[in-house]
N, CA, C and O atoms as a GROMACS GRO file, in nm:
protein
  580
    1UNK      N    1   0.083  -0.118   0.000
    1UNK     CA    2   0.000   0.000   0.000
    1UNK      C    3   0.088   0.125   0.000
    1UNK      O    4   0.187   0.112   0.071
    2UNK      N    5   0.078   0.228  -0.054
    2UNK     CA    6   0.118   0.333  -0.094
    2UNK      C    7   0.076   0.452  -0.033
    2UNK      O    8  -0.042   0.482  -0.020
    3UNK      N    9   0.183   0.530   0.010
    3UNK     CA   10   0.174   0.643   0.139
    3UNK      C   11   0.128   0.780   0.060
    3UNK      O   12   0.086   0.881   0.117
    4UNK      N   13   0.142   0.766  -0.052
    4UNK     CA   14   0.102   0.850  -0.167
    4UNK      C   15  -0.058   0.898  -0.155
    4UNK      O   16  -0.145   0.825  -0.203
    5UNK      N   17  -0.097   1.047  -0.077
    5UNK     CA   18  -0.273   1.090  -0.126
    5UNK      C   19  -0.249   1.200  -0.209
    5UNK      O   20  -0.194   1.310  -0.205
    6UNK      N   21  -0.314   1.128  -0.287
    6UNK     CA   22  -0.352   1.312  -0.392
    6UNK      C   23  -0.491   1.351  -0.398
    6UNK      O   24  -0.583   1.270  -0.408
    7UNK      N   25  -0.502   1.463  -0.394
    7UNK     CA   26  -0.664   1.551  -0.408
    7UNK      C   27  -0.675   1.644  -0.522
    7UNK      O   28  -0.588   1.730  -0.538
    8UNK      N   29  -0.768   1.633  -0.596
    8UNK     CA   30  -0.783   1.694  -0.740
    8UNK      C   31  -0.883   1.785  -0.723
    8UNK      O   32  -0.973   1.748  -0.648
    9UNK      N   33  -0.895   1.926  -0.785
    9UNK     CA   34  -1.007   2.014  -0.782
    9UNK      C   35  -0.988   2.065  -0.900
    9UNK      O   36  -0.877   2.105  -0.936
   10UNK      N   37  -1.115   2.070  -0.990
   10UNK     CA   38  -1.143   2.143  -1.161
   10UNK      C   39  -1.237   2.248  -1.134
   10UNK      O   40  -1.346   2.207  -1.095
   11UNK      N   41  -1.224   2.360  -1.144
   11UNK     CA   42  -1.287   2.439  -1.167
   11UNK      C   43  -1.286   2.572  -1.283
   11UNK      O   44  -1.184   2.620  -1.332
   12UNK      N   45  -1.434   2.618  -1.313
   12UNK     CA   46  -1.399   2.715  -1.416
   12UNK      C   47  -1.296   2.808  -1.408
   12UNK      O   48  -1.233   2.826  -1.303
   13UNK      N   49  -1.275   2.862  -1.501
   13UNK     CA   50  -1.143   2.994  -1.474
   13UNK      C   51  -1.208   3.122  -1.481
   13UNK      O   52  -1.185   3.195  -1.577
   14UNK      N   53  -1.303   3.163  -1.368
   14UNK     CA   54  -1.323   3.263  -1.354
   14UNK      C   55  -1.323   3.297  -1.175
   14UNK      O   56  -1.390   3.255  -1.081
   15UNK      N   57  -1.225   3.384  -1.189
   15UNK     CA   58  -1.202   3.484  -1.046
   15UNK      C   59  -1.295   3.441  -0.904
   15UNK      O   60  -1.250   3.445  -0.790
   16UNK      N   61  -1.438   3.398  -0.945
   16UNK     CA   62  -1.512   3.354  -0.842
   16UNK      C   63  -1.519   3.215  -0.768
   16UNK      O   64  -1.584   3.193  -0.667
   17UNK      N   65  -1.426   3.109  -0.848
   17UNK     CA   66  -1.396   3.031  -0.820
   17UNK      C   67  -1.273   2.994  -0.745
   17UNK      O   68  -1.256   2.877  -0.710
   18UNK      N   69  -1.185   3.087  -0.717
   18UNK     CA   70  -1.009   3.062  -0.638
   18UNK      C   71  -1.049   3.060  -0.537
   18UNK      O   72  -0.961   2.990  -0.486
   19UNK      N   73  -1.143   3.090  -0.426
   19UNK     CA   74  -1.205   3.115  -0.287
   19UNK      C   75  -1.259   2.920  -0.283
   19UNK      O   76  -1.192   2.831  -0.230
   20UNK      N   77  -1.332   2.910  -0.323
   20UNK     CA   78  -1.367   2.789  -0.325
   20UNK      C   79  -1.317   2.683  -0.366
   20UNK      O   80  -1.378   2.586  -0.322
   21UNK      N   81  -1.202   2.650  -0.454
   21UNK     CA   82  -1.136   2.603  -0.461
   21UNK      C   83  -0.971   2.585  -0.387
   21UNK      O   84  -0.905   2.482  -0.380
   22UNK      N   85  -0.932   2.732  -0.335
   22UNK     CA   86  -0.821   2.728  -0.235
   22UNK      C   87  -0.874   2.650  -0.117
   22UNK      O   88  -0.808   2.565  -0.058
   23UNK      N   89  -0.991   2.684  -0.087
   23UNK     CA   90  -1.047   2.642   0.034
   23UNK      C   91  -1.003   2.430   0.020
   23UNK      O   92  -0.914   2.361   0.069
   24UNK      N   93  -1.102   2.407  -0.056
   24UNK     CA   94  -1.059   2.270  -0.046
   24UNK      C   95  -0.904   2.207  -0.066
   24UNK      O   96  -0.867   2.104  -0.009
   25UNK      N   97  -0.849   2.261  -0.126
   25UNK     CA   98  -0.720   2.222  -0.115
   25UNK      C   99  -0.602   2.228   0.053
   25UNK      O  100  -0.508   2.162   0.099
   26UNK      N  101  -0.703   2.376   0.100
   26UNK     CA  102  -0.633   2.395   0.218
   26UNK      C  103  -0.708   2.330   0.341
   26UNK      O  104  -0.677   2.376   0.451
   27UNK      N  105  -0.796   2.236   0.337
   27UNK     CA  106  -0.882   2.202   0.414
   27UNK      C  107  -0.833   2.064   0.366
   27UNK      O  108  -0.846   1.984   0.459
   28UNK      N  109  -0.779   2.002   0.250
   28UNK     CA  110  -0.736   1.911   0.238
   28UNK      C  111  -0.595   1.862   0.327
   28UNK      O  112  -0.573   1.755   0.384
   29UNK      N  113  -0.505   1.995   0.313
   29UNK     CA  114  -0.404   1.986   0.372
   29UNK      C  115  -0.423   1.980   0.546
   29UNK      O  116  -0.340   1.919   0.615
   30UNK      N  117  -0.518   2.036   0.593
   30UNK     CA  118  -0.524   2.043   0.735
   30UNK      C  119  -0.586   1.884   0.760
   30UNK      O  120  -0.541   1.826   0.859
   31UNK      N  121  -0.670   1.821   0.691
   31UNK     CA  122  -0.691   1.730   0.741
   31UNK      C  123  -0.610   1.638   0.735
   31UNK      O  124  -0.622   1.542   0.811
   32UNK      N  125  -0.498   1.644   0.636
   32UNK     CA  126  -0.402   1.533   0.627
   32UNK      C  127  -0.264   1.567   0.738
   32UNK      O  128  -0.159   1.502   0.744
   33UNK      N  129  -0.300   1.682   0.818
   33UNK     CA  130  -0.195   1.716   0.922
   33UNK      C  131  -0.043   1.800   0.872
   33UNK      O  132   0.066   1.801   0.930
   34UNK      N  133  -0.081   1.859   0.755
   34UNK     CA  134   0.029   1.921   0.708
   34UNK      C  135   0.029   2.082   0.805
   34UNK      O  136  -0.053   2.173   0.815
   35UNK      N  137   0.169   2.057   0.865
   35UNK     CA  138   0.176   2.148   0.978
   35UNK      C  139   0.154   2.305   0.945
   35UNK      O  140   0.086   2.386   1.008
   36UNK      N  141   0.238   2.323   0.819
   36UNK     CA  142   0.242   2.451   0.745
   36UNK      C  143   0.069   2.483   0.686
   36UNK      O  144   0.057   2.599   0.648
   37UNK      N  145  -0.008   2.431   0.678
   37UNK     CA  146  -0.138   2.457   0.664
   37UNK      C  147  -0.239   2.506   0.775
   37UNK      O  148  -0.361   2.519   0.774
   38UNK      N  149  -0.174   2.521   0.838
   38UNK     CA  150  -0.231   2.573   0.992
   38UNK      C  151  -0.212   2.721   0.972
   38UNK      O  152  -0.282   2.797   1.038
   39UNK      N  153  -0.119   2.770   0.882
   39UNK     CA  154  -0.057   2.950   0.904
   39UNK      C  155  -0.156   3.000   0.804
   39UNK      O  156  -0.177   2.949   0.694
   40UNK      N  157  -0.210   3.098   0.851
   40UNK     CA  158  -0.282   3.220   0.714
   40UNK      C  159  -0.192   3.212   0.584
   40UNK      O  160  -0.228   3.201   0.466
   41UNK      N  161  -0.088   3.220   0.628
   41UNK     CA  162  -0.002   3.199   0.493
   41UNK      C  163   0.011   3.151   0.396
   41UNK      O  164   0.048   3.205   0.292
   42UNK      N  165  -0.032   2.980   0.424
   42UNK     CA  166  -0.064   2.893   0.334
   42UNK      C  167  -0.131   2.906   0.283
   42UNK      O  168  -0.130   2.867   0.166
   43UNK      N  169  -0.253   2.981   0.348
   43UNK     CA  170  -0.368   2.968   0.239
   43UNK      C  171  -0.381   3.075   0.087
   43UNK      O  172  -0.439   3.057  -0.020
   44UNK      N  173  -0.280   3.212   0.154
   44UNK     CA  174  -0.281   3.344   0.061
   44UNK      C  175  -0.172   3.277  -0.032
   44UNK      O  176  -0.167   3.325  -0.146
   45UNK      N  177  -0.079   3.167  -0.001
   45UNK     CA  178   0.004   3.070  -0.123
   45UNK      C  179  -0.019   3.045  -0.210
   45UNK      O  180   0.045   3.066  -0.314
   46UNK      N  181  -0.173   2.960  -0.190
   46UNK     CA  182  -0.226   2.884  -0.252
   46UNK      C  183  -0.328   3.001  -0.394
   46UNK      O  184  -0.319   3.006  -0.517
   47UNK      N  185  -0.414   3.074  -0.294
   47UNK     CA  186  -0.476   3.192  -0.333
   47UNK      C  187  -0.452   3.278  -0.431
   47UNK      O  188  -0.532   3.323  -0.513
   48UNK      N  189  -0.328   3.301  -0.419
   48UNK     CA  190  -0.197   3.352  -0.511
   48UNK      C  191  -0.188   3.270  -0.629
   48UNK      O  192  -0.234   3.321  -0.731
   49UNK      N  193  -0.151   3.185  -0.636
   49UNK     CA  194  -0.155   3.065  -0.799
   49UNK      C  195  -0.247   3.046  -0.833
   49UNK      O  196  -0.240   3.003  -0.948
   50UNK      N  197  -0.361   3.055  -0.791
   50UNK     CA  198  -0.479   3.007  -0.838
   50UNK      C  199  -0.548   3.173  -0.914
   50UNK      O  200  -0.606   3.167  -1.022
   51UNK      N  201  -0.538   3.268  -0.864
   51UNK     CA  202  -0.554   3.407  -0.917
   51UNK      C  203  -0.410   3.404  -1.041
   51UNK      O  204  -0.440   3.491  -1.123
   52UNK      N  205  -0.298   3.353  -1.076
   52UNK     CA  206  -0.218   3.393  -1.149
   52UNK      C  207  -0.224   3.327  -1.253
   52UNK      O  208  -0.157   3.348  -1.354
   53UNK      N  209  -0.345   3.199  -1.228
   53UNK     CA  210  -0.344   3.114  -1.339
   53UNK      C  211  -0.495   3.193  -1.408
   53UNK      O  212  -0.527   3.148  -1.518
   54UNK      N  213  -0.568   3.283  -1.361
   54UNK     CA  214  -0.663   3.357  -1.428
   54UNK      C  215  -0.585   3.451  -1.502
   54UNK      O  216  -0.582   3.456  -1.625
   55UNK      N  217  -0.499   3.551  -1.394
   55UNK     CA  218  -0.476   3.691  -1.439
   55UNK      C  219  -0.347   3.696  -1.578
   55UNK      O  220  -0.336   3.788  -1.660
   56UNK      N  221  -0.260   3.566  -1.569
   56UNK     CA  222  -0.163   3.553  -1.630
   56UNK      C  223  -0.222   3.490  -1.773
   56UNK      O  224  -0.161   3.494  -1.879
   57UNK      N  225  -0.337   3.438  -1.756
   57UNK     CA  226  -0.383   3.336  -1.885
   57UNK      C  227  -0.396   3.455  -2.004
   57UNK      O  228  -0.417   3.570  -1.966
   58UNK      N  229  -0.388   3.436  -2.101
   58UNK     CA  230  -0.439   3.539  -2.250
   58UNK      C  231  -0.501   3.491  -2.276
   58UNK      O  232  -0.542   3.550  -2.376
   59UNK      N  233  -0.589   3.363  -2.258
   59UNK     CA  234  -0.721   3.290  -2.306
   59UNK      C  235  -0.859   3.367  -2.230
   59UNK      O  236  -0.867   3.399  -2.111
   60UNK      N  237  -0.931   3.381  -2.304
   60UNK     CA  238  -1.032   3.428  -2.315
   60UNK      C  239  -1.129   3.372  -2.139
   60UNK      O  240  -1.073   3.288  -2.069
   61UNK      N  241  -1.212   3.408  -2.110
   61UNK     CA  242  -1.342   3.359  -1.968
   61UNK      C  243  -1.363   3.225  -1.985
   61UNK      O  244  -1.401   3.175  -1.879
   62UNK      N  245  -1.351   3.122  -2.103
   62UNK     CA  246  -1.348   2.996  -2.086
   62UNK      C  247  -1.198   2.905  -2.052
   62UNK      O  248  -1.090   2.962  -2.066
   63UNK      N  249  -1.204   2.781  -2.014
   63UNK     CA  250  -1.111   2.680  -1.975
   63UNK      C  251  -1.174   2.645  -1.817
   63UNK      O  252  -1.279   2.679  -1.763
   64UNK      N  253  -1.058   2.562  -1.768
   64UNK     CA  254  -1.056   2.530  -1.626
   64UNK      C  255  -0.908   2.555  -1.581
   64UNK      O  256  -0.801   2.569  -1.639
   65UNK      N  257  -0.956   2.555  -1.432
   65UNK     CA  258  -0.830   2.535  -1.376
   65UNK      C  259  -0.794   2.413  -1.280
   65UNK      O  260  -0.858   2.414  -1.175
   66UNK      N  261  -0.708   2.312  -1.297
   66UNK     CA  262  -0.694   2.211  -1.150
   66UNK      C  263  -0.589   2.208  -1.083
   66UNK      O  264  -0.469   2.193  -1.106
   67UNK      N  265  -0.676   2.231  -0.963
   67UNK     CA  266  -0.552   2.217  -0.810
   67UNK      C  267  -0.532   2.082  -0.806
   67UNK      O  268  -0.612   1.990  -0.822
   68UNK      N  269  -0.417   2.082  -0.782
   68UNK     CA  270  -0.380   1.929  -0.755
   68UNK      C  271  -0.336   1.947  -0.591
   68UNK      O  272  -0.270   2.049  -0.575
   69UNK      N  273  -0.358   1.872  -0.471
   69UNK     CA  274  -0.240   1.872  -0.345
   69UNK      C  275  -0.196   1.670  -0.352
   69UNK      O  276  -0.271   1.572  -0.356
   70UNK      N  277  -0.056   1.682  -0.351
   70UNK     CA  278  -0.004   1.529  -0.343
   70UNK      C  279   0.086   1.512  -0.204
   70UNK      O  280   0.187   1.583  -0.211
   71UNK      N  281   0.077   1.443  -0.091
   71UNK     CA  282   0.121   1.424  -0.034
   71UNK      C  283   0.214   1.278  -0.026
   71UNK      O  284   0.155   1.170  -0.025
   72UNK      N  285   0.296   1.281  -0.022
   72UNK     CA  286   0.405   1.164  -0.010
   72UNK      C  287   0.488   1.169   0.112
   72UNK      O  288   0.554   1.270   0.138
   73UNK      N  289   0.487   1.055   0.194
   73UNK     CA  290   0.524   1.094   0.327
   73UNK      C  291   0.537   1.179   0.380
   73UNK      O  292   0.455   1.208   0.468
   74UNK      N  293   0.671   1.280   0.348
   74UNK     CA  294   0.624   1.431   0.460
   74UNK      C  295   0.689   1.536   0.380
   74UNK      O  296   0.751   1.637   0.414
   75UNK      N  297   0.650   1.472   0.228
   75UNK     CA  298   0.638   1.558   0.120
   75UNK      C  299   0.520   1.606   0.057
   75UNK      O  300   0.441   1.522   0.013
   76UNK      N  301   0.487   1.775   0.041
   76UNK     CA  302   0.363   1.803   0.012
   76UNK      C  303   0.380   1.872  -0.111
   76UNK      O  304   0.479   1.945  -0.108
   77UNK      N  305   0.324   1.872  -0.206
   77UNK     CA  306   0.309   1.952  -0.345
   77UNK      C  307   0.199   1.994  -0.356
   77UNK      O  308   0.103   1.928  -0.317
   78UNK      N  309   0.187   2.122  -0.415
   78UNK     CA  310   0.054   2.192  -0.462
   78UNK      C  311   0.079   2.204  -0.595
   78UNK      O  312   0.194   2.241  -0.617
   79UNK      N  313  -0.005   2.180  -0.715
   79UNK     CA  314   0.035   2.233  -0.850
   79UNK      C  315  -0.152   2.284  -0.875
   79UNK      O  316  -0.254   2.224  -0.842
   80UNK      N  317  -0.133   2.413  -0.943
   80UNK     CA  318  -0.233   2.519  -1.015
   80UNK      C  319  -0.203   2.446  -1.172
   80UNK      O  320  -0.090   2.415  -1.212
   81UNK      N  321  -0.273   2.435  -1.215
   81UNK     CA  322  -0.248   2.424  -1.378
   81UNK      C  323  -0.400   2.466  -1.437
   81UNK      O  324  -0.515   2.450  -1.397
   82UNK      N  325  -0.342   2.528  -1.550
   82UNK     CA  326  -0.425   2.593  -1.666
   82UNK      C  327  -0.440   2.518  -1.827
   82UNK      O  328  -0.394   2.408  -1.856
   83UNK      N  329  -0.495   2.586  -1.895
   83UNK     CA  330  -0.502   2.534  -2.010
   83UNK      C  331  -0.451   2.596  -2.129
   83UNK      O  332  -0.480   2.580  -2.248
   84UNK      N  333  -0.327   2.706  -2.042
   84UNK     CA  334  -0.312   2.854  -2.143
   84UNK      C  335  -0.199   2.789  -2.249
   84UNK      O  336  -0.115   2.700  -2.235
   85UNK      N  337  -0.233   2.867  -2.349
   85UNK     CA  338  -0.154   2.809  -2.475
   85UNK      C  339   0.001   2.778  -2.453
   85UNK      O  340   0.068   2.702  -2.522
   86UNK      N  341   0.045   2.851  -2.344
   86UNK     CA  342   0.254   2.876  -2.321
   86UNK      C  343   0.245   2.836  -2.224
   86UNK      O  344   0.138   2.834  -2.163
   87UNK      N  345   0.375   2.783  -2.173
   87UNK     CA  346   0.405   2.780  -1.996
   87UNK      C  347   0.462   2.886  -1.952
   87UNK      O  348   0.537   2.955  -2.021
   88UNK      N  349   0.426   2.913  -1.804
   88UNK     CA  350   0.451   3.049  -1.757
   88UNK      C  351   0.625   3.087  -1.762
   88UNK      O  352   0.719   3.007  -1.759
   89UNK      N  353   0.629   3.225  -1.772
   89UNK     CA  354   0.799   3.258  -1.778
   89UNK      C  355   0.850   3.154  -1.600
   89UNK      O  356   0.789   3.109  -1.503
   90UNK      N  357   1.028   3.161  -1.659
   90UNK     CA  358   1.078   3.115  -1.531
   90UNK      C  359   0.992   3.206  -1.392
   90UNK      O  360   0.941   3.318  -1.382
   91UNK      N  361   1.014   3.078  -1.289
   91UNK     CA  362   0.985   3.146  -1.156
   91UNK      C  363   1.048   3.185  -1.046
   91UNK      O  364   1.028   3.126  -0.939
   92UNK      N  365   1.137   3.295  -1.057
   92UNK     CA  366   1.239   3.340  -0.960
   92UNK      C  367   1.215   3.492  -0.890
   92UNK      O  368   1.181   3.603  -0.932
   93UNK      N  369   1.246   3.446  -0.784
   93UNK     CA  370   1.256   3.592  -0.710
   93UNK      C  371   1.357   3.673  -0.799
   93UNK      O  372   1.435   3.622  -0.879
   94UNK      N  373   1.347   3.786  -0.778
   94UNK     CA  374   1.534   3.879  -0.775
   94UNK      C  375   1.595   3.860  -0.659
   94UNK      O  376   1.526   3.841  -0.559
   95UNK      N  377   1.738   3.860  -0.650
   95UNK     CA  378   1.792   3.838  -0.515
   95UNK      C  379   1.809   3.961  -0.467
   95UNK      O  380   1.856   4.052  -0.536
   96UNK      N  381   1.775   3.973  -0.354
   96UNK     CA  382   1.824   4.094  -0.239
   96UNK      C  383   1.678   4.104  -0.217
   96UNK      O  384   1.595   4.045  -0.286
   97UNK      N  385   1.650   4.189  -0.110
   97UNK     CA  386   1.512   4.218  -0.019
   97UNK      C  387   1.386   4.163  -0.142
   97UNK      O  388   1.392   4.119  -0.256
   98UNK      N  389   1.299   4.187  -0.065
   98UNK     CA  390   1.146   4.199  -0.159
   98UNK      C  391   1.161   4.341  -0.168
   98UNK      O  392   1.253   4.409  -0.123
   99UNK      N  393   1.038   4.387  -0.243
   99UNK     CA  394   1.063   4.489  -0.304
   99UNK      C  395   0.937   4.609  -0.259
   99UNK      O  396   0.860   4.672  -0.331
  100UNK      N  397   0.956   4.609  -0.079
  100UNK     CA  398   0.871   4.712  -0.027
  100UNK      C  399   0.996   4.784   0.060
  100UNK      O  400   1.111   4.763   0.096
  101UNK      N  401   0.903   4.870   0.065
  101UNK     CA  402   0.958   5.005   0.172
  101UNK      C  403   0.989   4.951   0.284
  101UNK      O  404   0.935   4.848   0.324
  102UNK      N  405   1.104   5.032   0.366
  102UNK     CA  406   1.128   5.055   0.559
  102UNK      C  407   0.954   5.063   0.578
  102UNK      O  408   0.872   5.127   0.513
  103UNK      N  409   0.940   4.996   0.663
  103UNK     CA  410   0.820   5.060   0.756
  103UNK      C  411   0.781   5.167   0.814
  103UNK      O  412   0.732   5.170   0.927
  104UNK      N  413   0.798   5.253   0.750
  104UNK     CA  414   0.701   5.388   0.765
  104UNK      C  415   0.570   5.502   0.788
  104UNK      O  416   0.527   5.547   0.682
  105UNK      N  417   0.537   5.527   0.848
  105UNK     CA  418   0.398   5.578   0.826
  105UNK      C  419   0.389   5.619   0.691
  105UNK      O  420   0.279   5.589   0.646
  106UNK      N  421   0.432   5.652   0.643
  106UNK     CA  422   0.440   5.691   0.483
  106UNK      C  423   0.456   5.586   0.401
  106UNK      O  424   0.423   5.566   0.284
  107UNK      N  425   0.492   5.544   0.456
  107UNK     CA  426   0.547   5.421   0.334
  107UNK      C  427   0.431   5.313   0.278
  107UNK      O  428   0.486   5.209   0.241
  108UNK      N  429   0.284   5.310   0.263
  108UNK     CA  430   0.193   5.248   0.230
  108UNK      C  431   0.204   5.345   0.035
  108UNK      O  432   0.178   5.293  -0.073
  109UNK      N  433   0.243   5.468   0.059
  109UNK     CA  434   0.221   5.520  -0.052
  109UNK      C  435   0.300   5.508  -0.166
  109UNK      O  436   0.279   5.547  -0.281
  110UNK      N  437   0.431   5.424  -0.094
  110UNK     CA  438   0.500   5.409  -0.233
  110UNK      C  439   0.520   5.226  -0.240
  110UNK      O  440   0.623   5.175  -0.284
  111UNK      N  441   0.437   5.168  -0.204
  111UNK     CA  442   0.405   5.009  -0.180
  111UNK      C  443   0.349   5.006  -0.361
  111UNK      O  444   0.291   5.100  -0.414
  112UNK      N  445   0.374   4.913  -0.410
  112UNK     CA  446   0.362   4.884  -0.545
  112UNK      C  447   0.223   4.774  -0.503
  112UNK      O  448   0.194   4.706  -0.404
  113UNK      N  449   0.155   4.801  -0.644
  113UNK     CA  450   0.042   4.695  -0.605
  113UNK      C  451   0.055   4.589  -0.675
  113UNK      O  452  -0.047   4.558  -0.736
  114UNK      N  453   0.126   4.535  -0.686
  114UNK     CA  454   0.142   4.377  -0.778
  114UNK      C  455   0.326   4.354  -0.788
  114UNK      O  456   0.411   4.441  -0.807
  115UNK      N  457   0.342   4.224  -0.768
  115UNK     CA  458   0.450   4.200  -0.790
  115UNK      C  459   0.505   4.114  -0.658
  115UNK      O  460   0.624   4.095  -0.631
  116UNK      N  461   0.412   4.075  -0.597
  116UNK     CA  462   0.482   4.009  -0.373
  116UNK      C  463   0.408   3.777  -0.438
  116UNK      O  464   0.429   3.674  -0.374
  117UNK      N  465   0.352   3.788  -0.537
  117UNK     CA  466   0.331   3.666  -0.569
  117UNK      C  467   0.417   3.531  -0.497
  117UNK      O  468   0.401   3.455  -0.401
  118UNK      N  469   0.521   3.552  -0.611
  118UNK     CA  470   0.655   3.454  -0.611
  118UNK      C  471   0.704   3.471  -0.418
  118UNK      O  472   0.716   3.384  -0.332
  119UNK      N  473   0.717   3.598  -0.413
  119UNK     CA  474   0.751   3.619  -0.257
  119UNK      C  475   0.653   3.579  -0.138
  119UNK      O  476   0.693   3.511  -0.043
  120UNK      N  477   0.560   3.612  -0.147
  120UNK     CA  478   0.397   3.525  -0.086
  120UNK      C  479   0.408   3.331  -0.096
  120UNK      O  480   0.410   3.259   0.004
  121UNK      N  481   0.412   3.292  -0.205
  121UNK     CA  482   0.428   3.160  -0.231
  121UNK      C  483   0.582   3.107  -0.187
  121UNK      O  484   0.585   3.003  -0.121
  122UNK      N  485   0.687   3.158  -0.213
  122UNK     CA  486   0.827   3.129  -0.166
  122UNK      C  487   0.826   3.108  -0.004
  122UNK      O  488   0.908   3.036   0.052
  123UNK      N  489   0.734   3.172   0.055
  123UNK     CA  490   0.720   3.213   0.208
  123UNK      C  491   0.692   3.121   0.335
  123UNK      O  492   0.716   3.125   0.456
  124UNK      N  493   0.611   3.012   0.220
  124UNK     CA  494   0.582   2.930   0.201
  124UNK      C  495   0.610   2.758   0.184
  124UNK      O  496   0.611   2.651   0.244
  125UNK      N  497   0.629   2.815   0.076
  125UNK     CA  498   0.711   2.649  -0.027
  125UNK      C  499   0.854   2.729  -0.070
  125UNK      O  500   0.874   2.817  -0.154
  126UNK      N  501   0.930   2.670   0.008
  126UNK     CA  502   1.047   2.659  -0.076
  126UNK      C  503   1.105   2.663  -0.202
  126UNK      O  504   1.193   2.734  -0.251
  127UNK      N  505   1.017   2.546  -0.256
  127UNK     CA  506   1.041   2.504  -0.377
  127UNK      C  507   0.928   2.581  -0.469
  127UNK      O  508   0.826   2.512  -0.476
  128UNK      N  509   0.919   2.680  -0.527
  128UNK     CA  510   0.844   2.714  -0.642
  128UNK      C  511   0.901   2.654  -0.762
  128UNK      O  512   1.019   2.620  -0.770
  129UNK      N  513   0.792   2.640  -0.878
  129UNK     CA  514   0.878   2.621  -1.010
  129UNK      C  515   0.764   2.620  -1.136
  129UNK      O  516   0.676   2.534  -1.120
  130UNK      N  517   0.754   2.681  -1.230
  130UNK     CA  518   0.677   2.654  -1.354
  130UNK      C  519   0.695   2.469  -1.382
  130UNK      O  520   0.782   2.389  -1.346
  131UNK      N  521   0.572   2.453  -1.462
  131UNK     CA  522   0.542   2.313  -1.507
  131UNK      C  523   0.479   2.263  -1.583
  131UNK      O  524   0.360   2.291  -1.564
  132UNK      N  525   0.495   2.199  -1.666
  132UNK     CA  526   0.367   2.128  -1.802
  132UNK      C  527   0.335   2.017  -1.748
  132UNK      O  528   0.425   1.937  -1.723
  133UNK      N  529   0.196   1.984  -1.718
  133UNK     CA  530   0.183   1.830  -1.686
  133UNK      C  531   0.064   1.806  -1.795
  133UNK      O  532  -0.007   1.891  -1.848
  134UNK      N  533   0.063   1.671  -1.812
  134UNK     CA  534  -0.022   1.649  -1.919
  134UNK      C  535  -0.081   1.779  -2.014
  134UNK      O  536  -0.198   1.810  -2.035
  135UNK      N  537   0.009   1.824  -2.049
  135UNK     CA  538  -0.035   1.938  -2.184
  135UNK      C  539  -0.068   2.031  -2.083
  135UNK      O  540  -0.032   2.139  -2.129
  136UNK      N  541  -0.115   2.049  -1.972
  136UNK     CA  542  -0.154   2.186  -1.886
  136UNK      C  543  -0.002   2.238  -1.840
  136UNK      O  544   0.105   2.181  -1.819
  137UNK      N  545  -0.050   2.376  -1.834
  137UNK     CA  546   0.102   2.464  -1.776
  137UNK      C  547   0.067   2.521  -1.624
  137UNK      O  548  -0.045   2.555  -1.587
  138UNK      N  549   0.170   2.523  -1.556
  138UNK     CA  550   0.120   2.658  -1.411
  138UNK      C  551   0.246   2.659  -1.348
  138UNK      O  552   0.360   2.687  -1.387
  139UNK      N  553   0.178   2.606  -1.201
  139UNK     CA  554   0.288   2.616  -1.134
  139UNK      C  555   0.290   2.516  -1.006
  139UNK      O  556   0.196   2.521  -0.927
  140UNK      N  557   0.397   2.426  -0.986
  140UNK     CA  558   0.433   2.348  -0.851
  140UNK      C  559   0.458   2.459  -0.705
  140UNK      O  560   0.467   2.581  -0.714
  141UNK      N  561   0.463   2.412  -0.631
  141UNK     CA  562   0.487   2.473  -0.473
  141UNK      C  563   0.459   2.339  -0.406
  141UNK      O  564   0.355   2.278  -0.380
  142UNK      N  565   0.664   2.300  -0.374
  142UNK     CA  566   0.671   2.196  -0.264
  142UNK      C  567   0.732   2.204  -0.156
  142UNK      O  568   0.822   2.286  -0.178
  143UNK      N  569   0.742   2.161  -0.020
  143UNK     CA  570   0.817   2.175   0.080
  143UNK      C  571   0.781   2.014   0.174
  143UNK      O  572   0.679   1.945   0.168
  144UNK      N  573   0.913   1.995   0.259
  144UNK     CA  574   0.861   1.926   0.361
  144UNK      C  575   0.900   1.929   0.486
  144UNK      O  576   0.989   2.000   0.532
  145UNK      N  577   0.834   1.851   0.543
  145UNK     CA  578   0.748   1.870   0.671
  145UNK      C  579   0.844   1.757   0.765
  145UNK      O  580   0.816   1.735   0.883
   0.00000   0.00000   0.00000
């Protein structure tokens, strides 16, 4: 018998669906005792790929999207995949800080609004990485436990 669970979720690719679908994936992970699924964090991880596989797609309000979570002993993977025609560019931070302000009272005003993704999910999973699986493209996020 095989220590191997995986959990599959398909849903449309529209914006109203990442709430309901992060949810089960992260409710998947808590029930299987994955420790890092306990933090708010995990879940804005997850939240994060699943919004990048909408906002990043050039395909039109139709396709799906599937969450995959695979657990292998006290190895956990999350993969987002799409149906978008390319696979996403490499997935790397820049090295040196993230890319907000000293903490300032002021400093909300020069906070950029997009761009903390990779850094949100890295925060996370260790391991980020673009991926093609069966003809779908997105993205892996693994770490263990």
């Amino acid at each position: 018998m095989s220590d191997r669970i995986v959990v599959r979720v398909t849903v449309p690719r529209r914006i109203e669906m990442v709430r309901p679908a992060a949810a089960c994936l992260v409710e998947a992970a808590r029930a299987l005792q994955v420790p890092a699924a306990a933090g708010q964090l995990f879940e804005v991880a997850i939240v994060e790929a699943l919004n990048n596989a909408i906002s990043h797609n050039a395909g039109d309000d139709g396709g799906t999207i599937h969450g995959e979570l695979e657990l292998s002993g006290r190895s956990l993977v999350v993969r987002v995949l799409d149906e978008a025609a390319r696979a996403p560019y490499a997935l790397t931070c820049p090295v040196g800080p993230a890319p907000w302000p000293a903490p300032t009272p002021d400093a909300w005003e020069t906070v950029r609004e997009t761009g903390y993704g990779l850094y949100l999910m890295q925060a996370v999973f260790p391991d980020v990485r673009a991926v093609t699986r069966d003809g779908r493209h997105g993205i892996e996020m693994a770490l263990t436990f």
